[in-house]
VEXSE-926009 format. One line per 5 residues: number of its first residue (from 1); their letters; for each residue y, z, x of N, C-alpha, C. Coordinates in steps of 0.001 Angstrom, whole numbers, plus 500000, padded with zeros to 6 digits. Atoms other than C-alpha are relative to their C-alpha. Layout:
NUM	A	Y,Z,X,Y,Z,X,Y,Z,X | ...
//
This chain:
1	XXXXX	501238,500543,500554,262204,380396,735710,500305,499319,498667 | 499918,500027,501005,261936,378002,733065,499238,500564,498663 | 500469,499060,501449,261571,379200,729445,498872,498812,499553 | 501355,500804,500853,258067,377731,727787,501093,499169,499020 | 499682,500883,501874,258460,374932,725027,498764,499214,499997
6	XXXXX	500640,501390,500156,256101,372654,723705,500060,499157,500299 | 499831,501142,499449,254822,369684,724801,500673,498956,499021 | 499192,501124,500638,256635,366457,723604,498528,499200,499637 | 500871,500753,500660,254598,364249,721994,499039,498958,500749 | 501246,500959,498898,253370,361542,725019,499532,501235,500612
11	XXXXX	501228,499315,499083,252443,364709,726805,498953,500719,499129 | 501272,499609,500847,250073,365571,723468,499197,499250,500109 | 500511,500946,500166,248913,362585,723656,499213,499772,501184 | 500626,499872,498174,248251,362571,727379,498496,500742,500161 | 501019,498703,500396,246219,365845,726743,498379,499318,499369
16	XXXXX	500653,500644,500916,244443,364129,724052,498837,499213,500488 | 500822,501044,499406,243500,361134,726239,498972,500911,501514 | 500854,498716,499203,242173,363873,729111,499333,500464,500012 | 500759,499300,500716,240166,365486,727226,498576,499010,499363 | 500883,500837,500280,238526,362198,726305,499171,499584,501317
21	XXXXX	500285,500593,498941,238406,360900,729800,498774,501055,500597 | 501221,499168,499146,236271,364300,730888,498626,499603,499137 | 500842,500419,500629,233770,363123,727938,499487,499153,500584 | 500452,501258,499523,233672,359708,728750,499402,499773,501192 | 500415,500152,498548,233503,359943,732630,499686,501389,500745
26	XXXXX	500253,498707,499416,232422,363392,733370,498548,500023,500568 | 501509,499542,500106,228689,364264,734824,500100,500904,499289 | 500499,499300,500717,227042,365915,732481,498513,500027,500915 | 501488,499679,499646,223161,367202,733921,499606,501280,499024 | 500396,498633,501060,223373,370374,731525,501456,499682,498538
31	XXXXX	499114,500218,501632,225442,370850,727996,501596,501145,500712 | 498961,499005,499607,227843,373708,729975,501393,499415,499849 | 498727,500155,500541,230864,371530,729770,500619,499965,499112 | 499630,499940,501427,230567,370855,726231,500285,501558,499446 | 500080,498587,500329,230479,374399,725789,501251,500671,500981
36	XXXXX	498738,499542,499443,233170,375385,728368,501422,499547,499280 | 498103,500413,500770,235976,373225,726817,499971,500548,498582 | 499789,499457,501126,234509,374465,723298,500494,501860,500075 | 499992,498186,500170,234990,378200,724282,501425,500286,500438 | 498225,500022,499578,238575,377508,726091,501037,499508,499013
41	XXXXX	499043,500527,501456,239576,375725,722675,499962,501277,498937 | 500210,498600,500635,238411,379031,720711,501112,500607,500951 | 498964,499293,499647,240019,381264,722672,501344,499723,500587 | 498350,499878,499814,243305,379631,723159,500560,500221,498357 | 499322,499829,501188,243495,379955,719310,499957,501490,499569
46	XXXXX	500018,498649,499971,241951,383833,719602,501151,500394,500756 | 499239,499753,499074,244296,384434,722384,501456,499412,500476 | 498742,500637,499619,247327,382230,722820,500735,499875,499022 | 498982,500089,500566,250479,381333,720890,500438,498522,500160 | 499768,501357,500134,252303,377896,720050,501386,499848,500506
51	XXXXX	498296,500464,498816,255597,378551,723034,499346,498855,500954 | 500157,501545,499059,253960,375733,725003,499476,501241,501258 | 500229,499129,498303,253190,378687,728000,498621,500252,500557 | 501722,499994,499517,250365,379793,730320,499409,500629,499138 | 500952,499268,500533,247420,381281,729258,499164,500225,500790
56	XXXXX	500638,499702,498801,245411,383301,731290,498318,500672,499290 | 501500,499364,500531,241518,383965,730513,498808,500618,501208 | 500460,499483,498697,239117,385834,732107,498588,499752,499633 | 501290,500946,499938,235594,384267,732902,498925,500796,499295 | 501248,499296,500917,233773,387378,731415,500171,499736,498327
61	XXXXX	499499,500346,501225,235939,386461,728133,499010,498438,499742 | 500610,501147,499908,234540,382657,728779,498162,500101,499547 | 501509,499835,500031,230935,383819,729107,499880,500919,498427 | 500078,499119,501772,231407,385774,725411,499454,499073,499072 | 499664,501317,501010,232360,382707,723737,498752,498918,500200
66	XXXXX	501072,501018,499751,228930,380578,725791,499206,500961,499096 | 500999,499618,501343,226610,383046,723868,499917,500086,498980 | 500137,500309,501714,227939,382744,720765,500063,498879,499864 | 500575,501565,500171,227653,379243,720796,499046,499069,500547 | 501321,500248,499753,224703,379211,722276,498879,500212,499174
71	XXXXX	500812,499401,501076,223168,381421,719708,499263,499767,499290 | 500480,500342,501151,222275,379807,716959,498994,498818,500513 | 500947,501021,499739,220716,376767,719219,498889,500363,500715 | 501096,499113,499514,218500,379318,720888,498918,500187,499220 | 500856,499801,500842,216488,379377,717633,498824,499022,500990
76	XXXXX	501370,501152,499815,213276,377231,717986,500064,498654,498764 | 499955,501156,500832,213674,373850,716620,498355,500001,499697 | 501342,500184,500577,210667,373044,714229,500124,498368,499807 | 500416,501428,500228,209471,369212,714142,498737,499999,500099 | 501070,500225,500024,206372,368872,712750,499024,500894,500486
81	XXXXX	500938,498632,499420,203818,370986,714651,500370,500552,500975 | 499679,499264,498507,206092,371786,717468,501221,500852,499690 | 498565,499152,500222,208839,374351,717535,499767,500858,501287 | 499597,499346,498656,210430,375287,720798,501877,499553,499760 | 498278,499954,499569,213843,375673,722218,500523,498639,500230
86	XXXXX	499672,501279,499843,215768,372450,722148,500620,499868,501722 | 498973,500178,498715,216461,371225,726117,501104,500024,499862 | 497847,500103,499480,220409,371380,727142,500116,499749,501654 | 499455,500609,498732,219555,369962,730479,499120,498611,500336 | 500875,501697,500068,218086,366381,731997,499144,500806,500748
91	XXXXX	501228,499801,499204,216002,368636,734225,498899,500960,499393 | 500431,499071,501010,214190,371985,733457,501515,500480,499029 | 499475,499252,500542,215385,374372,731046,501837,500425,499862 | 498565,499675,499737,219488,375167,730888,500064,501758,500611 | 500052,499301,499664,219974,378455,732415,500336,501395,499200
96	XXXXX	499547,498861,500896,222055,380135,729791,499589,499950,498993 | 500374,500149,501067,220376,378540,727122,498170,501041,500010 | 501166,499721,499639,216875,380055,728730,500539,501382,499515 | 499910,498417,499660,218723,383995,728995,500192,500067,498351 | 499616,499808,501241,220057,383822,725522,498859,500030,498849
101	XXXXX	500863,499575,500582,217217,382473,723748,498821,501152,500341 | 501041,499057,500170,214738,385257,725300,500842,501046,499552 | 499338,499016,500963,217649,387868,723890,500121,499333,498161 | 500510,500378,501347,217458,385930,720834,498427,500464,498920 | 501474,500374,500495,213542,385814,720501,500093,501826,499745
106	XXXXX	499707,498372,499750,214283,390397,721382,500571,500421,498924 | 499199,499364,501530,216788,390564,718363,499548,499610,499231 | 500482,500847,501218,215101,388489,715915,501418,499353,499316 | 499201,500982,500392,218101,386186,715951,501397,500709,499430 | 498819,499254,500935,220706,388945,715083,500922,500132,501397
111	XXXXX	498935,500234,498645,223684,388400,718234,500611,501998,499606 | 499354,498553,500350,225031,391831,716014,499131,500843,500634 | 501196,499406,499203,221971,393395,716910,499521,500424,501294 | 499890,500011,498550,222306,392843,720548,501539,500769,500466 | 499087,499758,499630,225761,393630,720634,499775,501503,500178
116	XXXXX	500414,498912,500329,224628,397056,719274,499611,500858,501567 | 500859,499901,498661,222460,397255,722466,501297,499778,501198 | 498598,500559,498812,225654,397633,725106,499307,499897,501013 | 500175,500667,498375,223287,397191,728324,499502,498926,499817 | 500349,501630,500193,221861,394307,726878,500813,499185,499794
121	XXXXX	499021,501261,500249,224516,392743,725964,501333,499975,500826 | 499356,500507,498635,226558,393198,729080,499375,499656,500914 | 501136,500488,499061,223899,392632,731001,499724,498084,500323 | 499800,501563,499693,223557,388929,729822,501355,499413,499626 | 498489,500291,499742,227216,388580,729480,500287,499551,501741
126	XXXXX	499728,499538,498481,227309,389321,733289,498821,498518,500397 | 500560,501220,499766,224526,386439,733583,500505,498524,499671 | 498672,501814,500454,226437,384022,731784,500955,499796,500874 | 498900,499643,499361,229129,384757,733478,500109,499058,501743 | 500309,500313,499119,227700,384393,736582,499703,498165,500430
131	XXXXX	500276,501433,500237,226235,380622,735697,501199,499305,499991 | 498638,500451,500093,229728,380134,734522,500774,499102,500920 | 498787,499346,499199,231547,381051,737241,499551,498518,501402 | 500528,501505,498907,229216,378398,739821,499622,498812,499210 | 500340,501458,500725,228352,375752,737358,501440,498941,499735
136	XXXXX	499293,500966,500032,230645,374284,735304,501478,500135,499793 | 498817,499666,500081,233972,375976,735223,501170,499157,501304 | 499406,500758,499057,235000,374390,738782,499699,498484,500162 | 500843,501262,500245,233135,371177,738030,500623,498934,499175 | 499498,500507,501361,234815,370761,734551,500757,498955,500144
141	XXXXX	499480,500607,499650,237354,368476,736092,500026,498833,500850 | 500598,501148,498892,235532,366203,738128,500005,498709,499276 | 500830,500529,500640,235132,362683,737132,499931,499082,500704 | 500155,500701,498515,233718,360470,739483,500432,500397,501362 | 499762,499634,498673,235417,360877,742808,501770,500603,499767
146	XXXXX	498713,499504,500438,238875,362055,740551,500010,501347,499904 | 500125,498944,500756,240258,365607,740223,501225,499854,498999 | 498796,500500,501282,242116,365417,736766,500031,501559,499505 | 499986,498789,499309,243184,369038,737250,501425,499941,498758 | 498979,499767,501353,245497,369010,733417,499652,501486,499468
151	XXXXX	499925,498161,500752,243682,372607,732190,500606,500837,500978 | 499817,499531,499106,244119,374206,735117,499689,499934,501537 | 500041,500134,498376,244225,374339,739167,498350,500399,500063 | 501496,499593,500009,240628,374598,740232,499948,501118,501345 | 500048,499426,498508,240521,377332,742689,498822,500311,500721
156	XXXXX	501917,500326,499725,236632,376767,743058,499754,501567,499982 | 500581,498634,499888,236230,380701,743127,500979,501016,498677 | 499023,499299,500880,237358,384100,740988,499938,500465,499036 | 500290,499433,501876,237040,385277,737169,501286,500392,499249 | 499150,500654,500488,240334,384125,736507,500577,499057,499613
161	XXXXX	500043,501308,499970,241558,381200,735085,501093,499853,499274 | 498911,499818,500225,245094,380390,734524,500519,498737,499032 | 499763,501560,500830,245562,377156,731517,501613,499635,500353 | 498715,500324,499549,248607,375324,732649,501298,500104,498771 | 499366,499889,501184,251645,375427,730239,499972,498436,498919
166	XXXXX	499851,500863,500669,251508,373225,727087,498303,499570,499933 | 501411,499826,500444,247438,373532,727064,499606,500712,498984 | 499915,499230,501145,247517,376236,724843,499921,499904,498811 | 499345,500780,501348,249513,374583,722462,499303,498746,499345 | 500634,501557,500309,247545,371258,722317,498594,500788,499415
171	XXXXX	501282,500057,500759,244087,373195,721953,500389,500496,498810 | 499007,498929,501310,245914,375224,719059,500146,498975,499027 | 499394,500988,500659,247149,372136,717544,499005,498518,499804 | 501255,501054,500758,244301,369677,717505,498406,500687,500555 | 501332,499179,499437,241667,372382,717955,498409,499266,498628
176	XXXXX	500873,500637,500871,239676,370605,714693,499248,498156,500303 | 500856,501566,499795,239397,367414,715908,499668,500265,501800 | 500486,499709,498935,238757,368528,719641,498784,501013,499717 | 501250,499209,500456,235675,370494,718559,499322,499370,499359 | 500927,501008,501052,234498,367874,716283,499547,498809,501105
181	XXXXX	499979,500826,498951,234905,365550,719385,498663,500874,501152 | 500910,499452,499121,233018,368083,721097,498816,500242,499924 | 501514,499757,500909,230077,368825,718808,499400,498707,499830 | 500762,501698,500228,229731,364933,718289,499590,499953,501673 | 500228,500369,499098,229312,364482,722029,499152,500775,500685
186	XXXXX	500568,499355,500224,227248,367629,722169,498492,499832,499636 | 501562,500983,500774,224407,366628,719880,499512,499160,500407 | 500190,501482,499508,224518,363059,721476,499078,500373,501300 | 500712,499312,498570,223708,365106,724933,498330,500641,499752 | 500992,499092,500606,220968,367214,723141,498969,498765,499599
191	XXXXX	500978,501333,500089,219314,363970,721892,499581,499480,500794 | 500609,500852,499086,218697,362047,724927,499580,501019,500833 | 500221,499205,499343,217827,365219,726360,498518,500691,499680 | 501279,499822,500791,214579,365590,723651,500113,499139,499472 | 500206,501063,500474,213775,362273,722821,498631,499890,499326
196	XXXXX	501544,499786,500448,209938,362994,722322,500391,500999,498825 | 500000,498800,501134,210805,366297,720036,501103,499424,498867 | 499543,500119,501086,213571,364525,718114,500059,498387,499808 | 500153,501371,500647,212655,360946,718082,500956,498805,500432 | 499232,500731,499576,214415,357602,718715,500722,499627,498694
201	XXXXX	499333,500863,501313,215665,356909,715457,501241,500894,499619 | 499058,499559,499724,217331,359808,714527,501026,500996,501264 | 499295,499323,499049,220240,361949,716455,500161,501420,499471 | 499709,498370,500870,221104,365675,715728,500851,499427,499347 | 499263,500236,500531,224007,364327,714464,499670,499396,498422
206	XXXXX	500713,499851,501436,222037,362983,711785,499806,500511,499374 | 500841,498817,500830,220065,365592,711108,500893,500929,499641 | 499464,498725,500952,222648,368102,710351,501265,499354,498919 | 499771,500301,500857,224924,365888,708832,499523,498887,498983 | 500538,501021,500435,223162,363543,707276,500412,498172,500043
211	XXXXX	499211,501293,499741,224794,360250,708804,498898,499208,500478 | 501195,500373,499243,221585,357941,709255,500528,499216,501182 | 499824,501258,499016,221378,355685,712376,498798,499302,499768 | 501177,500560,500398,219267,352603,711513,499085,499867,501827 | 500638,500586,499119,216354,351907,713642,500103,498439,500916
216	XXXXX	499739,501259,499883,216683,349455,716154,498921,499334,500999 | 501399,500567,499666,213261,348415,717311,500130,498099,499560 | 500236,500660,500367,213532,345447,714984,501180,498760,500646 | 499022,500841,499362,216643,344124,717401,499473,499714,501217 | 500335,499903,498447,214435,344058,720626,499431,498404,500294
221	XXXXX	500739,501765,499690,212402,340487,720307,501351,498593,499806 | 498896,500815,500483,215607,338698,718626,500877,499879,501746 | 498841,499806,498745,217903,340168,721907,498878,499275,501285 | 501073,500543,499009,214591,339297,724113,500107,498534,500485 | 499906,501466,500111,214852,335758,723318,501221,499514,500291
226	XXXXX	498669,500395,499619,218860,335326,723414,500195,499919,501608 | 499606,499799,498394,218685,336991,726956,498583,499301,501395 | 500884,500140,499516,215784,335201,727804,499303,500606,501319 | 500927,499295,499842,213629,337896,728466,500450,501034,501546 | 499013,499440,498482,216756,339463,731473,500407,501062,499416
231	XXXXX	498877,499084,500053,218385,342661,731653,501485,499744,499727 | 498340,500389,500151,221814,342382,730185,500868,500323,501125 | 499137,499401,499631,223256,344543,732516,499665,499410,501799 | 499996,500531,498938,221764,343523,735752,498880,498918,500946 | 500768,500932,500124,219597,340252,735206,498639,500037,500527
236	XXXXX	501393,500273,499538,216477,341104,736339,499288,500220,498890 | 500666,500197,501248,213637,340265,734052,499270,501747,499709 | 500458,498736,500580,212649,343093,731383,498353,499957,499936 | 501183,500462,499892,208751,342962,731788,499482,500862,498597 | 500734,499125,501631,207548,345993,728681,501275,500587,499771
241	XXXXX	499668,498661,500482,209613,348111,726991,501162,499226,500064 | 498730,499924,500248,213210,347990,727598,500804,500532,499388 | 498912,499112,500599,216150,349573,725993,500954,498997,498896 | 498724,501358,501454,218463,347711,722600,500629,501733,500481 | 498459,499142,499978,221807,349296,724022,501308,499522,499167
246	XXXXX	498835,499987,500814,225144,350076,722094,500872,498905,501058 | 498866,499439,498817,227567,348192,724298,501087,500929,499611 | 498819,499230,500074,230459,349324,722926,498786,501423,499028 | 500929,499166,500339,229056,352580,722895,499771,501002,498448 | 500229,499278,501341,227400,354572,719795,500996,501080,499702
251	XXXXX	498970,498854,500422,229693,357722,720231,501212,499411,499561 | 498750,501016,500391,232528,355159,719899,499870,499405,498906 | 500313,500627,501198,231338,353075,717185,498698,500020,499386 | 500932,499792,500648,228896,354324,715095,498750,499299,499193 | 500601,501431,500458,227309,350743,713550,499103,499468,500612
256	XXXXX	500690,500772,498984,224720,348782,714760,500316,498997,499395 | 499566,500921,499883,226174,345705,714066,499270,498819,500991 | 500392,500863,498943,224222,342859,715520,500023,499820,501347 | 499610,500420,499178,226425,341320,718077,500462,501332,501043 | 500016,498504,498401,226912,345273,720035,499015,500096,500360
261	XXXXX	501221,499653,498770,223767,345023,720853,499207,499190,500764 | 501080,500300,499140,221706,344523,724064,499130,500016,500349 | 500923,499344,499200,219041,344673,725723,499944,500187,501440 | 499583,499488,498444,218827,346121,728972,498701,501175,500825 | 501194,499430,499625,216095,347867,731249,500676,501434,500052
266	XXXXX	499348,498544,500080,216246,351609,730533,500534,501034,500955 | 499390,499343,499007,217329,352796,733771,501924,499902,500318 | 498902,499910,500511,220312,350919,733135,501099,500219,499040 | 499070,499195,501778,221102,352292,729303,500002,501193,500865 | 500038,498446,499999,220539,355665,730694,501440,500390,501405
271	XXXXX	499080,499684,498663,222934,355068,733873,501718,499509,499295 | 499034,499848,500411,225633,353597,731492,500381,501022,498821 | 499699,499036,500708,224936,356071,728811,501462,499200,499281 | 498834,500246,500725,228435,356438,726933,501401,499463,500701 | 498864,500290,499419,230495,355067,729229,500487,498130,499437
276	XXXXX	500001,501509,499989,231928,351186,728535,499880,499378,501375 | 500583,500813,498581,230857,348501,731081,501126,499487,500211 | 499029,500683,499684,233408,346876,733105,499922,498643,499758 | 499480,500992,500311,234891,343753,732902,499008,498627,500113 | 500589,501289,499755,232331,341479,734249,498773,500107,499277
281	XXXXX	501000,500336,501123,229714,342412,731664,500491,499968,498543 | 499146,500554,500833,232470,342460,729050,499867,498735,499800 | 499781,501599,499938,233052,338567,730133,498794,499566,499359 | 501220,500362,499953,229180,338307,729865,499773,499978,498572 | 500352,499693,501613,228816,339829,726256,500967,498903,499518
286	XXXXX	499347,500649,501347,231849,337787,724825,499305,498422,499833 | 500309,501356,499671,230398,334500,726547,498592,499798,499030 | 501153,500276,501005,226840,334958,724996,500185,500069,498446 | 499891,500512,501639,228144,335528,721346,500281,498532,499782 | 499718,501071,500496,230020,332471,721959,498963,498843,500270
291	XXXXX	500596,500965,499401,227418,330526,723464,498890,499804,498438 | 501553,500304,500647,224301,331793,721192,500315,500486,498565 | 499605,498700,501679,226337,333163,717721,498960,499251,499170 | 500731,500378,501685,224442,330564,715383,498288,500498,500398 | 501465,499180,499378,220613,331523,717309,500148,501657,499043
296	XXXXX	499780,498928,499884,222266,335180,717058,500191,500006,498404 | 499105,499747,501617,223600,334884,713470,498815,499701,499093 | 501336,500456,500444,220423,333153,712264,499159,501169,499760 | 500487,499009,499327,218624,335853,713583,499944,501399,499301 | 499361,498930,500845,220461,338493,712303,499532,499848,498075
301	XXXXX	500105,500182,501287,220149,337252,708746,498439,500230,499783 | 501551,500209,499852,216402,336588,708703,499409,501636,500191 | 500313,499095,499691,215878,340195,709924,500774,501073,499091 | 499095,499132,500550,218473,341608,707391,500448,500966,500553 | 498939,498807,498823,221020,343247,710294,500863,498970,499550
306	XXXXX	498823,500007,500081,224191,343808,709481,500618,498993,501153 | 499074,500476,498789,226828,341698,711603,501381,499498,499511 | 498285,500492,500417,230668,341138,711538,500628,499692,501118 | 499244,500376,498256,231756,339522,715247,501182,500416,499957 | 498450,499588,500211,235576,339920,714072,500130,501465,499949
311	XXXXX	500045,498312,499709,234815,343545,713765,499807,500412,500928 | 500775,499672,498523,232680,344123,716718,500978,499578,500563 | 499190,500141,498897,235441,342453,718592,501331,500680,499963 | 499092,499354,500072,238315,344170,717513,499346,501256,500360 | 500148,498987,499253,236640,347390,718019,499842,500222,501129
316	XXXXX	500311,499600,498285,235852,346368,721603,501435,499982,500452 | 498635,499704,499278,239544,345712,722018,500272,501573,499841 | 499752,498817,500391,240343,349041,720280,499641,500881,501315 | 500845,498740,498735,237668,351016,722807,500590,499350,501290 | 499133,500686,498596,239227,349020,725968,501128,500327,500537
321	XXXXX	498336,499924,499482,242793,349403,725695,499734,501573,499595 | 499568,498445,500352,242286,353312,724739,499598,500584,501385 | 500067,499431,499083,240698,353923,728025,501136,499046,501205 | 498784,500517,499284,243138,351331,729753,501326,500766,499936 | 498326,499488,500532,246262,353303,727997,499185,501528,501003
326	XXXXX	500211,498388,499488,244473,356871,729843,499838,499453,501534 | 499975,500228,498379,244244,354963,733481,498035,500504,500459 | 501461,499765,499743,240352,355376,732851,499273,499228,500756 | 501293,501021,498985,236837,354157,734458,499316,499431,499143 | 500796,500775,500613,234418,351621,733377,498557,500428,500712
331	XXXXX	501340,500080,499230,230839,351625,734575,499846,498482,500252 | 500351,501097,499627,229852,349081,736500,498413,500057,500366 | 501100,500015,499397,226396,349665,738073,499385,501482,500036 | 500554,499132,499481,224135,352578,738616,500551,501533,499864 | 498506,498482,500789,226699,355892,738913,500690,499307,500984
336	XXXXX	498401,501065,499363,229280,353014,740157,500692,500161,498899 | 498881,500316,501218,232234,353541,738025,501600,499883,501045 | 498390,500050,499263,236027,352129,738860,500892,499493,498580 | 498329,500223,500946,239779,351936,737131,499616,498884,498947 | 499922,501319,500612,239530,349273,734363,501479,499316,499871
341	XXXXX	498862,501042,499661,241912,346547,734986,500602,499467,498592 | 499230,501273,501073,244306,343869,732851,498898,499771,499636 | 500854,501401,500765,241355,341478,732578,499300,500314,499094 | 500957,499512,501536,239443,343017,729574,500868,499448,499181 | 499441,500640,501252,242485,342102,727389,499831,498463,499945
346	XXXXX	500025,501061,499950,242432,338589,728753,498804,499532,499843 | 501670,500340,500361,238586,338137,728220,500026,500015,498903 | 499911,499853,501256,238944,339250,724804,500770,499115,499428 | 499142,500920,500415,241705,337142,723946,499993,498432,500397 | 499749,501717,499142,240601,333881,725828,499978,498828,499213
351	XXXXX	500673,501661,500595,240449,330202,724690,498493,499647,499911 | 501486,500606,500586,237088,329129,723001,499138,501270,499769 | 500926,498989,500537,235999,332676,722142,500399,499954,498592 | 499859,500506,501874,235319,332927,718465,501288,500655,499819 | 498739,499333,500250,238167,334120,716703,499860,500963,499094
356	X	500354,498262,500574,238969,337813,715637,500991,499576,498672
//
């Protein structure tokens, strides 16, 4: 047998990009994944060592780590005259977020308190557990029609779970910025998940650290007019309402910057969410800056929005080639997502687009 070592540096990196790719292209319908990879990054630093080797956890250990980081979001968010439990799913209620906060609402918010209580607090251990064990633990690895099967083998059943060698070591070793990655993408979930209770303007991410996001209401008639009065994403006319989408998406680049944004009918912001669009609405976005920049630039000024095209476009290369370098997906349509190809660099780089 060989002896453990650490991974080499492309396979940190590999890891790295993996870990992004389940973000980027994962279903999400509840918050459980964000919370599974945060509780497998904890306890490989409670539990593991930095020889590069397996690590073996056990799903009632897993379900420990979902209630304590469930805990604290079990409170009752207060906004204004309402204070309830913040959703953690697109449908009803989350399941573990439901068991926890009514042991929450029982302790008056003290997890010590419960612990105290050993049938209560194996009791919903054993419920977590259970959710665990069929939700999103065998799931975690899905993304689209891929299994990207880097933590571990999925053996779809069990209350064992075996991290492959050189997992360990990686959550161990960028466990600060994989948790920060996770909590940002977290919050993001939690937002579009209570849009009425926390508003369109700001994000949790706001609210706890104080990072504003400007309103972007005042980009909807400007983009209306450029796209004369079409869905960006799949030209049919926007009749009320509509959606001013990130392209290159908000979790990615934090700016609203003019020229990233679209408009688009909200079935299709909500179906590309955080994913980037493939290549042929790429082509589309670079063609309309170049077509309508002085309209667009005009525009921009007059309304006092920020804009820097040379920025915006380098960051779209940036976000492009990072999921190109991981052998990632794009969204194309609906929950259509496929491989992104060469041609994004060559769109970006073409003859008669402005210059970066």
């Amino acid at each position: 047998m060989n002896e453990p070592r650490p991974p080499a540096a492309e396979e940190q990196l590999s890891f790295l990009r993996s870990v992004q790719r389940l973000l980027d292209e994962g279903s999400f319908v509840a918050s459980y994944k964000f919370a599974l990879l945060h509780a497998i990054a904890d306890l490989c630093v409670l539990k593991g060592d930095d020889s590069g080797s397996e690590l073996e956890l056990l799903t009632s250990e897993i379900a420990e780590q979902f209630v304590r980081l469930y805990w604290r979001q079990a409170a009752p968010f207060v906004a204004g005259d309402s204070r309830k439990v913040l959703k953690q799913n697109t449908g009803r209620q989350a399941a573990v977020v439901r068991d926890v906060a009514e042991h929450h609402s029982r302790y008056r918010g003290s997890l010590a308190e419960l612990k105290k209580s050993p049938s209560d607090w194996i009791h919903l251990r054993r419920k977590v557990e259970r959710t665990v064990k069929v939700m999103p633990l065998w799931k975690l690895q899905t993304v689209g029609s891929e299994r990207l099967e880097f933590l571990y083998e999925n053996s779809d059943a069990g209350g064992i779970v075996r991290l492959k060698p050189g997992v360990t070591y990686c959550f161990r070793a960028f466990h600060p910025m994989i948790t920060d990655m996770l909590q940002g993408a977290w919050l993001h979930f939690v937002q579009r998940c209570n849009p009425r209770m926390l508003g369109q303007v700001i994000d949790l991410r706001s609210f706890l650290f104080g990072v504003r996001r400007g309103s972007l209401s005042k980009f909807g008639r400007l983009l209306r007019d450029v796209q004369e009065g079409s869905c960006f994403y799949c030209g049919r006319g926007v009749t009320t309402g509509g959606a001013v989408d990130h392209f290159i998406p908000w979790r990615q680049y934090p700016l609203d910057l003019g020229h990233n944004l679209v408009l688009a009918h909200k079935r299709c912001n909500s179906s590309k969410a955080d994913l980037l669009a493939a290549e042929e609405h790429l082509d589309r976005w670079t063609e309309r800056t170049h077509a309508c920049r002085d309209e667009l630039e005009q525009g921009f000024e007059q309304r006092k929005i920020l804009f820097d095209w040379p920025a915006t476009r380098q960051v779209a290369h940036w976000a492009y080639g990072q999921v190109h370098k991981a052998g990632g997906q794009v969204w194309v349509q609906a929950k259509m997502l496929r491989p992104l190809s060469g041609e994004w660099a060559r769109i970006l780089s073409a003859e008669g687009r402005p210059a970066a």
